[in-house]
C-alpha positions in Angstrom: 3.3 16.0 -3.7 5.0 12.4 -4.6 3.0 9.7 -6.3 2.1 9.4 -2.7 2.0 5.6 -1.9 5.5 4.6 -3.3 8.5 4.1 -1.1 10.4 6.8 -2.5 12.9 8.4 0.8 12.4 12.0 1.7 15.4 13.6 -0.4 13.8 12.3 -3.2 10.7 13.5 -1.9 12.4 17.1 -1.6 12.2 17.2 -5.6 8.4 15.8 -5.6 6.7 18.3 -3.9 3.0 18.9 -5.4 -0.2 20.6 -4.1 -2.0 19.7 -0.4 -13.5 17.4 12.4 -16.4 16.1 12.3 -18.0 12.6 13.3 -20.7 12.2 11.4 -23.6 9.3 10.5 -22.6 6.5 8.1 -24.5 6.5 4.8 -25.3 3.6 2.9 -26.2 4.0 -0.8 -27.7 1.4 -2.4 -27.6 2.5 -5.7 -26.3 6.6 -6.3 -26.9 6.3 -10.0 -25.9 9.6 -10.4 -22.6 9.3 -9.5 -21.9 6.0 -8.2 -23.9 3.2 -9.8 -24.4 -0.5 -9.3 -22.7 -0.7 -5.5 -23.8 -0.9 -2.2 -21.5 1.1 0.1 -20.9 3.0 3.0 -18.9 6.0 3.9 -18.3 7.4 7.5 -16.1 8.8 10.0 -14.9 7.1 13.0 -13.1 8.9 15.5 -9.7 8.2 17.1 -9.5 11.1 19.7 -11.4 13.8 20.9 -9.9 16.0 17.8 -9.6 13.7 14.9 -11.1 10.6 13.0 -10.8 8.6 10.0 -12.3 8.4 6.7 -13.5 5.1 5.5 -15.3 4.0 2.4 -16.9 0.1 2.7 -17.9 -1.4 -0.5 -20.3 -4.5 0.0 -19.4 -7.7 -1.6 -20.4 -7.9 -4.7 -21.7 -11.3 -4.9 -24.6 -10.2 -1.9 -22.8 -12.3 0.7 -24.6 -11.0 4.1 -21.2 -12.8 6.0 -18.3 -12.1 3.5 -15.3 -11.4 5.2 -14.0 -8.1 5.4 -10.9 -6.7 3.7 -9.1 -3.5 4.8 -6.9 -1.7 2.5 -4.3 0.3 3.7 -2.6 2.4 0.9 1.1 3.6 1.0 2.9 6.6 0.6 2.7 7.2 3.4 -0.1 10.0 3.3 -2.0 8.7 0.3 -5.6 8.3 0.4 -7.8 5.3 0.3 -10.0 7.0 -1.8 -7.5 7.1 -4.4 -7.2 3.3 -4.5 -11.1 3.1 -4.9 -10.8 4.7 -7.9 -7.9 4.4 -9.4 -7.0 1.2 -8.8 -8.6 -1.9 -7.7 -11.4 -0.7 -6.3 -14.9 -0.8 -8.6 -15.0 2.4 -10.3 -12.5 4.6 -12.7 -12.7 7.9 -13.8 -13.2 8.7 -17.1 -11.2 12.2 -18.8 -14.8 13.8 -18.8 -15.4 12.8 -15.2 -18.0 10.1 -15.1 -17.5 6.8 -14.2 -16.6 3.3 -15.3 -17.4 0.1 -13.2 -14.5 -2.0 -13.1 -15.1 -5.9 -13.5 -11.6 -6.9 -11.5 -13.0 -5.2 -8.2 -11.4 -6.3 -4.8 -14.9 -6.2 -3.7 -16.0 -9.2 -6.1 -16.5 -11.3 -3.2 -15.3 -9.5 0.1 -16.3 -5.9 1.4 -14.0 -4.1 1.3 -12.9 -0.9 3.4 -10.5 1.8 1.9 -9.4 4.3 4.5 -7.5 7.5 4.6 -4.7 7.0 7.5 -2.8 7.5 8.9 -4.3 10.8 10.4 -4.0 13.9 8.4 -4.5 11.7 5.0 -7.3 12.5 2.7 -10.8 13.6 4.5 -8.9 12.5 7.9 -8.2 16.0 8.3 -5.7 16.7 11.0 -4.4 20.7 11.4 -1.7 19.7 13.6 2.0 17.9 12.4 2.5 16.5 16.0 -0.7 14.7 15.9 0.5 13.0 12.9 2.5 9.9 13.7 6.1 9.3 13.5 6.1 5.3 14.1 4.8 2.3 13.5 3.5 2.4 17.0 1.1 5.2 17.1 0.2 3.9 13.7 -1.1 1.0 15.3 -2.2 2.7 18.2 -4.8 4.7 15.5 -5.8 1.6 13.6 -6.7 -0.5 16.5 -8.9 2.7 18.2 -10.7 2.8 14.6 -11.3 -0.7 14.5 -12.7 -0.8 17.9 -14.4 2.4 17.0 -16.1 0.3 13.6 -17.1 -2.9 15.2 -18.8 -0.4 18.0 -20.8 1.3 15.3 -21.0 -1.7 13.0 -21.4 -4.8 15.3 -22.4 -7.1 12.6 -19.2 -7.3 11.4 -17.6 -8.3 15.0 -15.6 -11.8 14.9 -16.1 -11.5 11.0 -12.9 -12.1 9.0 -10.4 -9.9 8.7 -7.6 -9.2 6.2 -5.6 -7.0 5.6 -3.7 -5.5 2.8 -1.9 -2.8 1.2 1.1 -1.8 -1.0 4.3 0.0 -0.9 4.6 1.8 2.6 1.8 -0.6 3.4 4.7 -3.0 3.8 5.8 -0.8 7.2 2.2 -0.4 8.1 1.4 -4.3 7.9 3.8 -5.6 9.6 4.3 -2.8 12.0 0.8 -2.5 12.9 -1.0 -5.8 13.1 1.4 -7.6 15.1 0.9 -4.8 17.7 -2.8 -5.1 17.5 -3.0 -8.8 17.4 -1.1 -8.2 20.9 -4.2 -6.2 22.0 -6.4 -9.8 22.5 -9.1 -8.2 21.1 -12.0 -11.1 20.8 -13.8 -9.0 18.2 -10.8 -8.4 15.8 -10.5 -11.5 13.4 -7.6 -11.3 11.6 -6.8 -14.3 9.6 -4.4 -13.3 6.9 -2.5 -10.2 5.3 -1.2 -9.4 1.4 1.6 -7.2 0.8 2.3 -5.8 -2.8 5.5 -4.4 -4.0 6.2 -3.7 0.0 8.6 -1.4 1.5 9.3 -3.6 4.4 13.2 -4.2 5.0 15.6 -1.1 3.6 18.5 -2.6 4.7 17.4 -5.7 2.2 15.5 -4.4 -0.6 17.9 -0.8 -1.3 21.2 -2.9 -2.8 19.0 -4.5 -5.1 18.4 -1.1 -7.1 21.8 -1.6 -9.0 21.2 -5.5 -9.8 17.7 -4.7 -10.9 18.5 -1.3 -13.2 21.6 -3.3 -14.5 19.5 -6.3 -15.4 17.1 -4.2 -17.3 19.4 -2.8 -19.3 17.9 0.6 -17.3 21.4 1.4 -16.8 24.8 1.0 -18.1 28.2 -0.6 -16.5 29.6 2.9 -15.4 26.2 3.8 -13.8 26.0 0.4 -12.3 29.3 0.3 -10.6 28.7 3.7 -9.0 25.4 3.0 -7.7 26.6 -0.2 -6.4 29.5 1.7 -4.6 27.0 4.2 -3.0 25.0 1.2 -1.9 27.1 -0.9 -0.4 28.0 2.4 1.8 23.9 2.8 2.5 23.5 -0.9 3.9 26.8 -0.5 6.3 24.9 2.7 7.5 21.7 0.9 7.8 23.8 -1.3 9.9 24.8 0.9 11.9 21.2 2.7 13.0 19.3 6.0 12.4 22.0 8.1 14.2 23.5 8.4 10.9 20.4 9.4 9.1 22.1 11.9 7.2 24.9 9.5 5.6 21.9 7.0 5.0 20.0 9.3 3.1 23.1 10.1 1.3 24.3 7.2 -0.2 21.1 5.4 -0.1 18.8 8.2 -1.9 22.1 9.1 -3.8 22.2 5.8 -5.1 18.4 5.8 -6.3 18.6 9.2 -8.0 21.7 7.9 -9.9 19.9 5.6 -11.5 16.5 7.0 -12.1 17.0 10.7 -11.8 15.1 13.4 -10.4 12.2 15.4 -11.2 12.1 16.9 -13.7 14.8 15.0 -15.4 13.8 11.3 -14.5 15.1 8.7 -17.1 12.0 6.6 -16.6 9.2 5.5 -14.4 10.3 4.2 -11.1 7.0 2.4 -10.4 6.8 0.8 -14.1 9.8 0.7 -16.0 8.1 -0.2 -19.0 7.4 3.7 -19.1 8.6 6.7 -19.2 7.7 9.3 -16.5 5.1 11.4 -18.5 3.7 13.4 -15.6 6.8 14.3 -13.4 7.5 13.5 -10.4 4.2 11.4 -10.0 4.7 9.4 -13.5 0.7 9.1 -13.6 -1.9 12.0 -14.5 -4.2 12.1 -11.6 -5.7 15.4 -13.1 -9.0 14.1 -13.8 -9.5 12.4 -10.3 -8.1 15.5 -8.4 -10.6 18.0 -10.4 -13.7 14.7 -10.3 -12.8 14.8 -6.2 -13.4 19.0 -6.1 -17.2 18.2 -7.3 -19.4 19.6 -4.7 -22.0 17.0 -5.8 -19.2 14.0 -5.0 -18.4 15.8 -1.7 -21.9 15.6 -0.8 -22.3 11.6 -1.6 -19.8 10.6 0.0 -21.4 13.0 3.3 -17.8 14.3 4.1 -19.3 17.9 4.9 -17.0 20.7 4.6 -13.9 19.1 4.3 -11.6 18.7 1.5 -9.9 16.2 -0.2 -6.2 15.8 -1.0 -4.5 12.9 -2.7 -1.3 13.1 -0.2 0.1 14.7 2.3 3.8 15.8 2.3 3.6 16.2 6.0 3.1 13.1 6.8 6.0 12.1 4.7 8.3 13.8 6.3 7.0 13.4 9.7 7.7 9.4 9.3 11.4 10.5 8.2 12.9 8.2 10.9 10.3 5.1 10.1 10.9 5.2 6.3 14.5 3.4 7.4 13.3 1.0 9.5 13.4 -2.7 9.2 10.2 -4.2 9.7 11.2 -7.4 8.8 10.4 -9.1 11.9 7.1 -7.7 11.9 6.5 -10.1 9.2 7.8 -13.1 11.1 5.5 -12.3 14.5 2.9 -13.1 12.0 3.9 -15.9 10.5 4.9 -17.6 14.1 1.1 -16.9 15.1 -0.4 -18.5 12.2 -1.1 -15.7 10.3 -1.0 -16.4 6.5 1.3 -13.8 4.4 1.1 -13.2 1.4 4.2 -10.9 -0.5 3.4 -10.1 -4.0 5.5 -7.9 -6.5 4.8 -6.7 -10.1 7.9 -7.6 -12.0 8.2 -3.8 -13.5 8.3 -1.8 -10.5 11.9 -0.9 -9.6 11.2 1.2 -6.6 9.9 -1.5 -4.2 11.4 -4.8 -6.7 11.0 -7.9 -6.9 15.1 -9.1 -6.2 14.5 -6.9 -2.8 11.5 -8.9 -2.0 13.9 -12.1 -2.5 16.6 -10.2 -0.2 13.6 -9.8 2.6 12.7 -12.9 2.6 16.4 -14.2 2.9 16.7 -11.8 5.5 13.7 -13.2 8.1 14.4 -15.2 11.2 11.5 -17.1 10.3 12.6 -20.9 10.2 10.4 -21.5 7.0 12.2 -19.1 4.9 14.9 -21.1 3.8 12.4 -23.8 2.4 10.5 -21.2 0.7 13.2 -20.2 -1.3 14.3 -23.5 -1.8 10.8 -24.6 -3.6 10.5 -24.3 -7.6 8.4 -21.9 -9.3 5.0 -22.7 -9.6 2.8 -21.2 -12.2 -0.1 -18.5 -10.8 -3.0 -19.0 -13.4 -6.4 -17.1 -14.0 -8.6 -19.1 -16.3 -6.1 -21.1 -17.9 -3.7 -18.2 -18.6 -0.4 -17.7 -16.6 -0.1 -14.6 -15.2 2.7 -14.6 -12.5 5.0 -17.8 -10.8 4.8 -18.7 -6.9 6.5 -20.2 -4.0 4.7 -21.0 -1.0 5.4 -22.8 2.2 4.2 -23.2 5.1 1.9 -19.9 5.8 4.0 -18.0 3.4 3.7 -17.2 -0.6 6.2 -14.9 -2.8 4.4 -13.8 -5.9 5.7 -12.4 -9.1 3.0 -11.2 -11.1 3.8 -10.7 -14.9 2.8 -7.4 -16.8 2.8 -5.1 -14.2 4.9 -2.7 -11.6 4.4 -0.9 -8.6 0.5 -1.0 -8.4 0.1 -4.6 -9.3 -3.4 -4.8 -8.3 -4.6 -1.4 -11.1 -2.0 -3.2 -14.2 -2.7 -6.8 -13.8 -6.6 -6.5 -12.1 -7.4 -10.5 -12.7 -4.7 -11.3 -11.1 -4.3 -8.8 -7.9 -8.3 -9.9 -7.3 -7.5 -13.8 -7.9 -4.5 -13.1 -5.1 -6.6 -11.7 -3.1 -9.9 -14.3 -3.4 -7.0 -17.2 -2.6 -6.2 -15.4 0.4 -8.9 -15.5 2.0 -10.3 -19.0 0.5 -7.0 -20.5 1.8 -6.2 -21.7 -1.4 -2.5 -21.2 -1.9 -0.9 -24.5 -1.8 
């Protein structure tokens, strides 16, 4: 399958094919030294129908904080699993190449808990035999999320009217916006939500593709012939885009045909599209997820984390191509909804990543029909600092900030960990000025 939580479009995911209920008690572990040491955490299933549920795995705050606010992550892909973020990367463990475990000091859970879950159905342990169950839009997506939040607080009523954020990455930037607007519509008393992050997001195609030319080009990823040709292609993509998902077929043409222009495909890729600082060692995924595939096929790992029978996968080509139609969709004004309620956004982007780049984030922003966008872009950088070092530049106004963050790409939060938690604590301190 793809490197599964990148917004790569499905004729590029043609090339980057790799391998692929019950409700059950949550478990708390306290302490799982053989496996899992030093965290409190919870794994359970919640369900969403009378067929399915989801996957979660809550790590408590690490600072013992009995009301910390709670964060949900929702990874990309779409199809990748949460579990994957937990551990590799920003969650509190890593796993070593002979499959133990390292505690990780830059944990999103440092001082929130935390809840990684496998969704949309069919993702991960969310098991799901059955492609039309699987969602095609931003809708049922939401529909799903808000029957497992209900489902949580039900099961977990401590945590009702507590804090919510919410945050992801790369397809996370249709799932954010897409999602928690509808829910928020839902006037649910017992859902908090009081802020979401969104890093290296694929929120606005119609934005963010012409940008793949300016960025290559200004990397010196590609040269002038390349760059005039992929610019050509993409200028033919955004009038498509324009013109709606009727003309699918043409989008995906020029669009995709621009991308693999400039980066290639599998197994010839020129570099890695998700840090271009590398090359693409381990095609088409561009990282080695070999020891965490065969560390997740330990029946003693199965058994902590009280998943039963079922079996894990790190992404799901089905759901991929099921959400076909909704990979081209503009989500844009998701993103303002939020902002007109009062709901602090955060959009950050590791200056490597060329997939989901920073110059498109720019384009999005330019892009909203939010009144406060002109004014953001009008503010000077600000340096983002982490104990005295500068790490990434800022502009914020109003309830929005654009981050760059320095020294890393796609997965911002795993190659620059100081700074994706310091991001994150800010969030939710409201301490983004």
């Amino acid at each position: 399958m793809t490197h599964q939580r990148f917004c790569i479009s499905v004729v590029f995911l043609v090339f980057s094919l790799v391998l692929t209920g019950i409700q059950m008690k949550g478990s708390v572990n306290a302490d799982a030294k053989a496996i899992f040491p030093d965290e409190k955490y919870l794994t359970d299933f919640v369900a969403i129908d009378s067929d399915y549920s989801f996957f979660f795995w809550l790590f408590k705050s690490r600072d013992k904080n009995p009301n910390a606010p709670l964060l949900l992550w929702l990874q990309g892909g779409p199809g990748t699993s949460g579990v994957e973020v937990a551990l590799f990367e920003n969650g509190p463990y890593r796993v070593n190449d002979d499959l133990t475990i390292r505690k990780i000091a830059s944990s999103l859970n440092n001082n929130a808990d935390v809840i990684y879950i496998d969704q949309p159905i069919g993702t991960g342990f969310s098991s799901c035999n059955s492609v039309f169950r699987m969602p095609s839009d931003e809708e049922q997506v939401a529909k799903d999320l808000y029957t497992f939040l209900s489902g949580f607080l039900k099961k977990y009523p401590e945590y009702k009217k507590r804090p919510l954020y919410i945050a992801g990455q790369s397809y996370g930037g249709h799932f954010i916006p897409g999602a928690v607007p509808i829910i928020m519509k839902k006037n649910d008393a017992d859902i908090n939500i009081k802020g979401v992050a969104i890093g290296n997001g694929h929120i606005s195609p119609i934005n963010q593709f012409p940008q793949y030319a300016e960025y290559a080009y200004n990397k010196k990823l590609i040269g002038l012939t390349t760059y005039l040709a992929a610019k050509e292609s993409l200028v033919l993509c955004k009038s498509y885009l324009r013109l709606g998902l009727a003309f699918v077929g043409m989008i995906e043409l020029y669009c995709t045909g621009a991308f693999n222009l400039i980066v290639g495909v599998s197994p010839f890729m020129k570099f890695n599209p998700y840090d271009v600082r590398q090359n693409c060692k381990h095609q088409p995924e561009c990282y080695d997820y070999s020891h965490l595939q065969e560390f997740m096929r330990q029946r003693e790992v199965l058994d902590e984390l009280k998943v039963g029978n079922r079996s894990w996968v790190l992404a799901n080509i089905e759901i991929i191509l099921k959400l076909r139609l909704d990979y081209w969709r503009d989500y844009s004004s998701g993103v303002t909804y939020l902002l007109e309620h009062g709901i602090p956004v955060v959009l950050y982007y590791g200056k490597e990543d060329f997939i989901c780049n920073y110059l498109g984030g720019i384009e999005t922003i330019k892009g909203l029909s939010w009144k406060g966008a002109e004014k953001l872009l009008s503010q000077s950088y600000k340096q983002w600092t982490v104990d005295g070092k500068s790490m990434g530049e800022y502009k914020h106004y109003d309830k929005l900030t654009y981050i760059e963050v320095f020294g890393a790409g796609h997965m911002a939060t795993m190659d620059n960990p100081r700074m994706g938690l310091d991001i994150i604590n800010k969030l939710i301190k409201g301490d983004i000025q």
